[in-house]
C-alpha positions in Angstrom: -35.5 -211.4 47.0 -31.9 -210.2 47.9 -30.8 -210.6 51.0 -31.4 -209.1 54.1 -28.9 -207.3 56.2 -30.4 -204.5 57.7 -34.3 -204.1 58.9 -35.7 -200.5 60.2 -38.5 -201.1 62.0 -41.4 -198.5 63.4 -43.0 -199.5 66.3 -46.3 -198.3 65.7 -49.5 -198.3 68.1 -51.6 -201.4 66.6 -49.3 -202.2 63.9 -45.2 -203.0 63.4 -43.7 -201.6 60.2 -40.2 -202.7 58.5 -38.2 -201.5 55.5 -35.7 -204.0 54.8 -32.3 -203.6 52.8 -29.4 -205.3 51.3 -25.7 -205.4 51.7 -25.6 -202.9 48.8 -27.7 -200.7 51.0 -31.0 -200.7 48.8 -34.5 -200.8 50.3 -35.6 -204.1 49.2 -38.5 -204.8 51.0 -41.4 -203.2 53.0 -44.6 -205.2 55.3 -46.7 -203.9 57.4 -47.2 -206.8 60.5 -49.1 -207.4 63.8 -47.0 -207.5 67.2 -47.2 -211.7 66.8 -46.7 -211.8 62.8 -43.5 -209.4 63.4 -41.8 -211.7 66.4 -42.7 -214.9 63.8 -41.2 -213.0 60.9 -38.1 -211.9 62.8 -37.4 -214.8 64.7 -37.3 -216.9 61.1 -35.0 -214.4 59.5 -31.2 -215.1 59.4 -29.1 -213.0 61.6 -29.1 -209.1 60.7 -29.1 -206.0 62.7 -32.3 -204.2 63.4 -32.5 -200.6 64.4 -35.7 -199.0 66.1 -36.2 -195.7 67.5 -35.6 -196.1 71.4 -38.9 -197.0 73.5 -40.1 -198.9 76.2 -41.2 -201.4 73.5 -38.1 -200.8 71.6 -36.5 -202.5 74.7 -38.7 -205.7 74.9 -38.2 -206.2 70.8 -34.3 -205.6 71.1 -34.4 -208.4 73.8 -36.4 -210.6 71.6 -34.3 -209.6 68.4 -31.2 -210.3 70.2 -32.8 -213.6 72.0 -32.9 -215.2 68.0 -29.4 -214.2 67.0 -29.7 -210.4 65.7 -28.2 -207.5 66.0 -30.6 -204.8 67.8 -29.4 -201.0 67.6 -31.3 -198.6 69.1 -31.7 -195.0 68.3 -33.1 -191.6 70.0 -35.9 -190.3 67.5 -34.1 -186.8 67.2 -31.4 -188.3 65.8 -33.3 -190.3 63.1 -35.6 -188.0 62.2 -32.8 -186.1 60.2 -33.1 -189.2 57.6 -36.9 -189.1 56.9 -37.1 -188.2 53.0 -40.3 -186.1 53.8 -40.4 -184.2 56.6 -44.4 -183.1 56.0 -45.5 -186.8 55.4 -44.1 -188.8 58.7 -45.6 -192.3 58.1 -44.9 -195.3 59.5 -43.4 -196.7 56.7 -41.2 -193.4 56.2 -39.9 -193.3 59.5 -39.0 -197.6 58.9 -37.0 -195.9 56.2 -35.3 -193.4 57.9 -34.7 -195.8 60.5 -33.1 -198.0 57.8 -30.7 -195.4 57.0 -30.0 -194.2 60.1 -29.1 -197.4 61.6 -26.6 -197.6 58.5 -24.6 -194.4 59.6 -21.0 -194.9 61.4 -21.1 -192.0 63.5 -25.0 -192.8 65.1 -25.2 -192.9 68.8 -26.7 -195.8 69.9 -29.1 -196.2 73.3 -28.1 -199.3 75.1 -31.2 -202.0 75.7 -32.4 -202.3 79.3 -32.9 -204.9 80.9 -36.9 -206.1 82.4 -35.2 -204.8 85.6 -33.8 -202.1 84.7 -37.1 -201.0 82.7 -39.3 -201.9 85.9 -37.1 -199.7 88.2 -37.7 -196.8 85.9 -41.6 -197.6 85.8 
């Protein structure tokens, strides 16, 4: 497998999807995990950047990303929705891809990662 530089992850409601790519900015791989098989799969990965549309959990897996030596990056939804390939078929592993590309682009905006504080004074 080439190697990883870039993950897009979709944070699903029961299930975590990522489309990984490469330095030459290909998709090169695509898994479908649980909460626990993501963190394991993530934490054993060498240092890359991750991007994720921005959500409460988007928060706790940036922490966590950033807590084993990667790059977390997250984005507002309307602004990653421009790169889904299909705008009828949203799916999770679609918007993983979008997110992939997205997270690729040097003008995104990115949302900066709360803190548990910060995310408890806001609950």
């Amino acid at each position: 497998m080439n190697q990883i530089t870039t993950v897009g992850v979709d944070l699903a409601k029961e299930v975590i999807v990522v489309c990984a790519g490469d330095a030459e900015g290909r998709s090169v791989y695509f898994k479908q995990f649980s909460f626990s098989g993501f963190g394991a799969w993530a934490a054993n990965l060498p240092p890359c950047t991750f991007g994720l549309e921005a959500c409460s959990s988007a928060h706790h897996w940036a922490r966590f990303l950033s807590d084993h030596g990667h790059t977390a990056r997250l984005m507002a939804a309307e602004f990653v929705a421009p790169f889904r390939k299909s705008r009828g078929a949203k799916n999770d592993r679609n918007v993983a891809q979008a997110v992939l590309t997205a997270v690729r682009q040097p003008e995104m905006r990115f949302v900066t990662v709360k803190s548990v504080e910060q995310q408890a004074m806001l609950a």
